[in-house]
N, C-alpha and C positions, 0 to 999 in steps of 0.2 A: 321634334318639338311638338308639343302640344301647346295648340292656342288655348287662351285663358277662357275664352266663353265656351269652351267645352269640358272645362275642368268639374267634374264631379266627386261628392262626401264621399271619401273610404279609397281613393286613390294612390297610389304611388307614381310620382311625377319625375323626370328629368327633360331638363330644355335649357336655351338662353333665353331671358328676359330683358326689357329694359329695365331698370331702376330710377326711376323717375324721382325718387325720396328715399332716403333712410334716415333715422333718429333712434337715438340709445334715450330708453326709457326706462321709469325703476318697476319694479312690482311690487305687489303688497307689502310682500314680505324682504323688500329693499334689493333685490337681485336684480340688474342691468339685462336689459334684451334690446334687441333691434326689432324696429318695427319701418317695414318697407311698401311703398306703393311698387308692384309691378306693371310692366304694358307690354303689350302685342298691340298688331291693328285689329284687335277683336274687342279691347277694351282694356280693363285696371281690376286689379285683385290685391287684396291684402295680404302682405307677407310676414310673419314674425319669426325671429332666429331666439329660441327662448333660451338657448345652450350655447352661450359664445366659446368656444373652444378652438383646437388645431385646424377642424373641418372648416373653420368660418375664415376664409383669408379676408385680407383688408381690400375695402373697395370702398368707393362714394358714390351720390347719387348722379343720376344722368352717365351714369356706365352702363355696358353691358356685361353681365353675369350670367353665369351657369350656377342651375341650384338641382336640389335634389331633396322633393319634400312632400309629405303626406297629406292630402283634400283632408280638410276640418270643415263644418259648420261652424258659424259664428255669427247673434241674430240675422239666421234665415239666407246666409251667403257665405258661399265658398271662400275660406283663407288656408294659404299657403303654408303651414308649422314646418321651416324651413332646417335643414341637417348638415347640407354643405352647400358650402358657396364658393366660389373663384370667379375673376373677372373672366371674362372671354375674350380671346385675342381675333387680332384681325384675320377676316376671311371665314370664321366659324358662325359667320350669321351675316342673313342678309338685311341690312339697314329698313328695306321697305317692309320686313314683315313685321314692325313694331310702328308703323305710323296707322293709325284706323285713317280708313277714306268712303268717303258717301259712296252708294254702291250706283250712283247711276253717273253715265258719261259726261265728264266734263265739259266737252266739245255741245253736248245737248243741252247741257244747261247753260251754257254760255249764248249759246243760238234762242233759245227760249227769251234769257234775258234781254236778246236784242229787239226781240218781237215784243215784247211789253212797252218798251222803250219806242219802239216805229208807231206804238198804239197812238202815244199821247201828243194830241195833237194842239193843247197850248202850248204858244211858242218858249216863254219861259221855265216853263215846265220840261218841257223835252229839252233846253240846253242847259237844265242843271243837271240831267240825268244825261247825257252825254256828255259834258265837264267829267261827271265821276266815273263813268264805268265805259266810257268809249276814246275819248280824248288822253286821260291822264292813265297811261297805261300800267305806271310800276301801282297808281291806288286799284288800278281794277283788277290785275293781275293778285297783289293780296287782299281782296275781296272775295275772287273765286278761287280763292286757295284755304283761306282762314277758316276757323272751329267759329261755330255757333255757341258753344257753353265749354265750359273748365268739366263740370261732372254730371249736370242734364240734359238737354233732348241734343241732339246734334253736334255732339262733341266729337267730333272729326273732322279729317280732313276736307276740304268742301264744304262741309255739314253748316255754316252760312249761307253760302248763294241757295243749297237744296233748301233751306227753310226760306229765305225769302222767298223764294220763287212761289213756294206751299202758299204762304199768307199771301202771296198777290193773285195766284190764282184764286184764293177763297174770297178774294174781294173783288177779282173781277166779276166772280158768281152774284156776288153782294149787288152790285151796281146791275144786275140784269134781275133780280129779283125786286129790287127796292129804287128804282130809275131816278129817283127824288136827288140819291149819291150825285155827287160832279168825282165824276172816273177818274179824270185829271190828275185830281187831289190828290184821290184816293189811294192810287196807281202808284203814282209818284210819294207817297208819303209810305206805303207799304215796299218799293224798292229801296228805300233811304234807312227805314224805323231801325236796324241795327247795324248801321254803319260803323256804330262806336266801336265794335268790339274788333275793330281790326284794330286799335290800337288798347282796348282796353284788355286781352288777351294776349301775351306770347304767342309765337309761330309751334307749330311742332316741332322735336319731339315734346317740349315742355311744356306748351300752352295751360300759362297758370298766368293769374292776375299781375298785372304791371302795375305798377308806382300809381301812373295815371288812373287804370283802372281801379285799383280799391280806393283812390283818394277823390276818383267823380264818379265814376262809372260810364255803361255805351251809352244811356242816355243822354247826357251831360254831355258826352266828348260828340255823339253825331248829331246833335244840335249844334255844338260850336262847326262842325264840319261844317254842314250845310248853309250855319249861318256866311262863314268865310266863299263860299263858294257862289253863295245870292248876291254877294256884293259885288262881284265882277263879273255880274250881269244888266247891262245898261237897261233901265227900265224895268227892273222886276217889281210887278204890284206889290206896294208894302202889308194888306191885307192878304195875298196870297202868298205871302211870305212867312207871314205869321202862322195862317191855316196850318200850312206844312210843319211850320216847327213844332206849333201847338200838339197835332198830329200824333211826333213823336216824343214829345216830353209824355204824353197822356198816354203812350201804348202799352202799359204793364195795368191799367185800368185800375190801379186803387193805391194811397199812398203808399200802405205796405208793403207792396208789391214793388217800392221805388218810386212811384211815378211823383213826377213834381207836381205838377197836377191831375185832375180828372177829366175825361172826355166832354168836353164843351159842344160839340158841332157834330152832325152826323157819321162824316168822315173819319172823327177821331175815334168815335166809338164800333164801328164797321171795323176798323183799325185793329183796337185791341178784341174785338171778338175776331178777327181772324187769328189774331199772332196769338192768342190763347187755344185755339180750340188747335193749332197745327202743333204745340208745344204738349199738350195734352194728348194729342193721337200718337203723336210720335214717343211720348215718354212710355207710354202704354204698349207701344209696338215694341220696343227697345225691350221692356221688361219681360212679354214674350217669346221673342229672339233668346233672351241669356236666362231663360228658365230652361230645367230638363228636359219640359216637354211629355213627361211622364203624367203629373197634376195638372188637373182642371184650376187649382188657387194657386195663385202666385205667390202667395204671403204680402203683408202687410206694405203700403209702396206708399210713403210720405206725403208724395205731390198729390197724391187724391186723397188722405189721411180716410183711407181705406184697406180693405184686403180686398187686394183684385183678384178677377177670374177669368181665363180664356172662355171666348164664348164656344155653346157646343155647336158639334158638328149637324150640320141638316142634310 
């Protein structure tokens, strides 16, 4: 099998895949084809069957399949012009080589998380964050298990706690460069800011938007979190209640970008300049990672609504 982040234009492939998605679509000229999202734990590649015939057996999505198909370009990314297909029986594939997972130790970023949490030494502060991620173990346990994004920075497994961790280390830098920050806050609002998406997300191998999430989004849902979770705390200040929530209503830092509101307070804005600048490193390293490695440009990449380029060697 070849993983999918190595698949290169002009190739002839055979492997099992996940199939995450299929859909019978028409063409121009009114001809039926399948068009397929593929996975590995390396990532998702497009698949299209454009000759439905004898070679193409019956399957659905969220199967595993065996195909046999030639590397096309398609704007500027490898898809799959698929020839045969058959589902794949049990034992010809192992289940873990199609879930992607953050590449660093889980056991480390769990231990890290706990050191953020020993950091913060308001009292109500430190027992909403040990409510969530120490006390209530089936929410912290899918906390450090969940995807960060359905198709951007951290779409893996783990790839949540690994980006939190990124945006609260960049804000603890934050708080040592700009002392004015209350760390507290700050700490504790950058541990919390996407809590939503453990429920606004499916688990692997599916992790596609829930009900919940396209009808509020993590926004929305880790604010009601947090809000549930302030209230069965005897005495939590009503204004550092708010601070917090404000925090993360305002951490995508501009309406279109989702946020219900704008950064009002120091804290909030510290906030979304971390969670932005760790979504950006990361989308840029990712794109990197799944280039050939041949070209300096990477081609054209949405989220910078740019053509990016590997920096040169020194």
């Amino acid at each position: 099998m070849k993983y999918l982040s190595d698949i290169r234009e002009g190739e002839n492939i055979r492997g099992i895949y996940l199939c995450k998605e299929v859909r019978t679509l028409q063409s121009k000229v009114g001809k039926n084809y399948l068009a397929l999202t593929l996975q590995d734990k390396t990532g998702v590649s497009d698949g299209k069957v454009w000759d439905i015939n004898s070679a193409i057996e019956e399957f659905e999505g969220m199967q595993f399949i065996y195909i046999e198909a030639k590397v096309v370009l398609f704007q500027d990314k490898p898809q799959l012009n698929i020839t045969r297909v058959r589902r794949a029986g049990e034992g010809e594939y192992d289940p873990t080589d199609y879930v992607p997972c953050s590449k660093y130790d889980p056991e480390e970023m769990k231990q890290e998380l706990y050191k953020f949490i020993e950091s913060v030494k308001e009292v109500h502060c430190k027992a909403l964050l040990e409510d969530l991620f120490i006390n209530d173990k089936e929410f912290a346990k899918a906390f450090c298990t969940h995807s960060a994004a359905k198709s951007m920075h951290h779409g893996f497994v783990g790839g949540l706690l690994e980006h939190t961790l990124s945006v609260t280390r960049v804000c603890h830098c934050l708080c040592k460069c700009y002392p004015m920050l209350k760390r507290d806050l700050l700490i504790t609002a950058a541990l919390c800011h996407d809590i939503g998406k453990i429920e606004e997300l499916s688990d692997f191998p599916m992790n596609e938007y829930t009900d919940e999430g396209n009808l509020l989004g993590h926004i929305i849902i880790g604010t009601q979190i947090v809000s549930e979770r302030i209230a069965k705390i005897d005495g939590f200040p009503t204004g550092l209640a708010a601070e917090i929530k404000h925090c993360i209503v305002s951490h995508h830092g501009k309406y279109e970008y989702g946020s219900p509101k704008l950064p009002a307070i120091m804290e909030a804005m510290a906030l979304h300049i971390a969670d932005n600048l760790d979504a950006k490193m990361e989308t840029f390293k990712e794109a990197i990672e799944s280039s050939d490695g041949k070209s300096a440009w990477l081609g054209f990449n949405r989220s910078f609504d740019s053509n990016i380029r590997r920096t040169t060697d020194l």
